[in-house]
C-alpha positions, 0 to 999 in steps of 0.5 A: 908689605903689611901684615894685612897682605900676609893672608893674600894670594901671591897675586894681590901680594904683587898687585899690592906692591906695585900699588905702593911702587906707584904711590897709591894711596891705601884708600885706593889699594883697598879699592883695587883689591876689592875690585879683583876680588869680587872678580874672581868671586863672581867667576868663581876661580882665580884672577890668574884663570880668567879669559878677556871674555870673562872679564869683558862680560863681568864689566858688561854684567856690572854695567846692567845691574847698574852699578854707578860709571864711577864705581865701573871707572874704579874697576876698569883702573884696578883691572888695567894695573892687574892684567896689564903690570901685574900680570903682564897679559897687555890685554889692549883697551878692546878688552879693558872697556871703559863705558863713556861717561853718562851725559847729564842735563845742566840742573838750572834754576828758573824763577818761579813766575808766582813768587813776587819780590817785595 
């Protein structure tokens, strides 16, 4: 583990290693314990202590304040490697949500009927 990891909790320390067994990138570990973090500092207590409920209504509350899908996508993954590998608590995806995908109209090009070609 790097020295970095030296000052975690035992279950970042975890969450950490079993980002490495699977070869995650360290762009992608900051990521997912970033997002375990702000976790626990919204709830204000440990990952460990929190419900399915509190984790659900933490998504729901992330989704509102309309933070963008790819970042509640990051989040969803970084939660499912914690809850589910790291802690093993196998919560099913009725507790992990991750919304659809917002649909977007195609951006198209008209031509503009007022530009003459020459």
């Amino acid at each position: 583990m790097s020295q970095n990891s030296l000052a975690l909790s035992s279950h970042l320390q975890k969450m950490i290693f079993e980002m490495e067994l699977r070869g995650y990138t360290p762009h992608t570990q900051n990521h997912y314990l970033g997002h375990v973090k702000l976790l626990e500092k919204h709830t204000k207590k440990s990952a460990l202590q929190i419900t399915p409920d509190e984790l659900k209504q933490y998504i729901h509350d992330r989704i509102k304040s309309g933070i963008g899908y790819s970042s509640i996508t990051i989040s969803c993954s970084a939660f499912k490697l914690f809850f589910n590998k790291v802690l093993d608590y196998n919560w099913s995806d009725d507790v992990i949500i991750r919304p659809k995908k917002p649909k977007s109209l195609p951006h198209v090009l008209s031509k503009r009927r007022d530009f003459v070609h020459h």
